[in-house]
C-alpha positions in Angstrom: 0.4 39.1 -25.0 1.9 39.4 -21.5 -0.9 36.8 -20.3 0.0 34.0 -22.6 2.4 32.8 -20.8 -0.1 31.8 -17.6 -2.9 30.8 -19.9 0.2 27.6 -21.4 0.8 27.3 -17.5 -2.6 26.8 -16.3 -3.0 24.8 -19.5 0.0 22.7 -19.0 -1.4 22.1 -15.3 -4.8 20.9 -16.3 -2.7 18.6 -18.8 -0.9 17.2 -15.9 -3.8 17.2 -13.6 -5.6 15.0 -16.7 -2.8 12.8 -16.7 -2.3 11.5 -13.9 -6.0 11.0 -12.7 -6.3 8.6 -16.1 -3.1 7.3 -15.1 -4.7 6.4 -11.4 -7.6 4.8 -13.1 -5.7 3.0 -15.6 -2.9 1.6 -13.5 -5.8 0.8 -11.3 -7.8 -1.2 -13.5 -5.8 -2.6 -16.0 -2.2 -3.3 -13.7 1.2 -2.1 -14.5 1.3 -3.0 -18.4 -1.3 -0.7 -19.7 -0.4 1.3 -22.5 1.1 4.5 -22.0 -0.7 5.7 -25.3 -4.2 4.2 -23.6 -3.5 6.5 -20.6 -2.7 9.7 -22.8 -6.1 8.9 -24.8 -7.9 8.7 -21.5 -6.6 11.7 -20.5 -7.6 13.8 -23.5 -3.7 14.7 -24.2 -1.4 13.4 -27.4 1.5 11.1 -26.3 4.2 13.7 -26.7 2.1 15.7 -24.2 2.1 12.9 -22.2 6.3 12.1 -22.1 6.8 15.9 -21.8 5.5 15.6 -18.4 6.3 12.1 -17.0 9.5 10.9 -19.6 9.4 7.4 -18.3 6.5 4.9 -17.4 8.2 4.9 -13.5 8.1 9.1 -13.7 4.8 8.4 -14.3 3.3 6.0 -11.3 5.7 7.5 -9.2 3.6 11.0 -9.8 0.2 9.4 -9.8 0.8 8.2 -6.5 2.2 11.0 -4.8 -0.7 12.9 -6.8 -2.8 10.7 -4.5 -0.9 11.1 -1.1 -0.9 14.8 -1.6 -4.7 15.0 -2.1 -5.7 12.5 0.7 -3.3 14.7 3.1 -3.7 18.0 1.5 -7.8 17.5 2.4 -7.2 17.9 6.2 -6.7 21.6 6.0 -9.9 21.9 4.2 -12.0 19.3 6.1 -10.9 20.9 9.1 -12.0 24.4 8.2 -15.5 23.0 7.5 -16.3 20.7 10.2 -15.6 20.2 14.3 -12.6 18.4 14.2 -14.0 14.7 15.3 -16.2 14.7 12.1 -13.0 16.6 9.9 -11.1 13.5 11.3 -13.8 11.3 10.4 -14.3 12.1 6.7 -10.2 12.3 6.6 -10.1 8.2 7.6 -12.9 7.4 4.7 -10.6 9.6 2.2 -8.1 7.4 3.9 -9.5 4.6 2.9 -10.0 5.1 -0.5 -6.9 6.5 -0.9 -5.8 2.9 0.3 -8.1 1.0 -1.9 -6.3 3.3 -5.0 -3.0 2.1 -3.5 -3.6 -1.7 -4.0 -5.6 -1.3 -7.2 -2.0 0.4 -8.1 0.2 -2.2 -6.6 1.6 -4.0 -9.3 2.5 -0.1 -10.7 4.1 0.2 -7.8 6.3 -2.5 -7.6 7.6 -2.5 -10.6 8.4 1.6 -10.3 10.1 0.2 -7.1 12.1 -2.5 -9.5 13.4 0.2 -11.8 14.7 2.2 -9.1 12.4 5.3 -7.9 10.9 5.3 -4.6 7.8 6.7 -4.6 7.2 6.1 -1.0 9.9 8.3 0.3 7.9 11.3 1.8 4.3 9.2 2.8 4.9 8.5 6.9 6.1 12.3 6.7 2.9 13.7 4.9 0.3 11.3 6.9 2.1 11.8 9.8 1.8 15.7 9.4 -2.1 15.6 7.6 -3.3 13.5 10.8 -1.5 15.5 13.8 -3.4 18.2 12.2 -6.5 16.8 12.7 -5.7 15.2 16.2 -4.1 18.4 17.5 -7.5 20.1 16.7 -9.6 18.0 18.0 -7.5 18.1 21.3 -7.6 21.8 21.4 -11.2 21.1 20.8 -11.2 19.2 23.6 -12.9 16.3 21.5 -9.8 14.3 21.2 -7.3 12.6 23.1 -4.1 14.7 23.3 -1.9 11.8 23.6 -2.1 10.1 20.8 0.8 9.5 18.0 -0.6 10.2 14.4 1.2 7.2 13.0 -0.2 5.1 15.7 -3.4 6.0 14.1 -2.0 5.6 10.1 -1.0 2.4 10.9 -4.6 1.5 12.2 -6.4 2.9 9.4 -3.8 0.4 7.2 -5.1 -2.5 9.1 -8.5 -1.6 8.4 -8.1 -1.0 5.2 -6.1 -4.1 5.3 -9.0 -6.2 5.9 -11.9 -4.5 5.0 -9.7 -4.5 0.9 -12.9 -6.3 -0.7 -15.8 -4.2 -1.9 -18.4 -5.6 -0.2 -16.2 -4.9 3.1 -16.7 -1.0 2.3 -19.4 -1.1 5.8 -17.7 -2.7 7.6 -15.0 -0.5 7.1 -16.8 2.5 8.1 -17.7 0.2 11.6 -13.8 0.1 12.2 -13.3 3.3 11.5 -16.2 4.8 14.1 -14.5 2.6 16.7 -11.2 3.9 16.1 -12.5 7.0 16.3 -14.4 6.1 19.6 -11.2 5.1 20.7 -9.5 8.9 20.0 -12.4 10.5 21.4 -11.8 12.6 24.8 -12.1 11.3 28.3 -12.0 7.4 26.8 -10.0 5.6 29.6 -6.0 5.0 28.0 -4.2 1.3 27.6 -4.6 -0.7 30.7 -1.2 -1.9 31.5 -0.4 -5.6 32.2 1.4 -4.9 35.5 
């Protein structure tokens, strides 16, 4: 009886997990008025299970997002312990990117989470900042790397690529961009030539 308890935990947990990856798709897809009762049917759960965990349609976007943020960042550590730091940085900007293209697909979401009130954006330059010093401090350990680069310096590049490589059919060229950034981080590649 004593293991219950975890078994309705870990439950509960795949419930939420469920949850907001429907939600992702479906905000994603079908914009900001999709049902909520579509999204609880997608993710295999009753709509009571649904509102126990995210009580308002903004409760919910605002968690699929960060669900998002926290994946894309959380996969540095692990891309890191499995690869030389240039290629852990590498596969982190085409996560990146996806993570971006999920982002627009959920804009309208977004924005209207953002009209009601909740800010799902408050922690993002924190946790990118953090997921790509990670990676940039390895790869300057590593000696692979430039060790004077600012992380969000390289955020905010990856949002202009993703920026204009947003179509589908931009998806190679993307990767381009993003191998020329990453030429551009690499060690011994000469700095900013100054305009004086």
């Amino acid at each position: 009886m004593t293991t219950q308890p975890s078994v309705l935990r870990a439950d509960a947990r795949r419930n939420r997990e469920r949850i907001l990856e429907a939600a992702v798709r479906a905000f994603s897809e079908k914009g900001a008025d999709v049902a909520i009762d579509a999204i609880a049917k997608a993710a295999g759960v009753g709509s009571a299970t649904l509102y126990r965990h995210f009580p308002t349609r903004e409760a919910l976007v605002e968690a699929a997002y960060r669900n998002e943020l926290a994946r894309v960042c959380d996969s540095a550590v692990e891309l890191l312990a499995g690869n030389p730091p240039d290629r852990a940085l590498r596969q982190w900007m085409d996560r990146f990117i996806d993570y971006l293209a999920t982002k627009h697909g959920m804009a309208d979401a977004l924005r209207a989470a953002v009209a009601s009130g909740a800010d799902p954006f408050a922690e993002t330059l924190d946790k990118l900042g953090a997921a790509l010093d990670a990676l940039l401090r390895a790869g300057a350990e590593a000696g692979l790397l430039r060790p004077d680069v600012d992380p969000l310096d390289v955020g905010f590049s990856l949002a202009g690529i993703a920026l204009v490589t947003s179509a589908p059919d931009q998806r190679e060229r993307a990767g381009r961009l993003l191998d020329l950034l990453l030429d551009g981080l690499r060690h011994g590649t000469a700095g900013p030539v100054s305009s004086s």
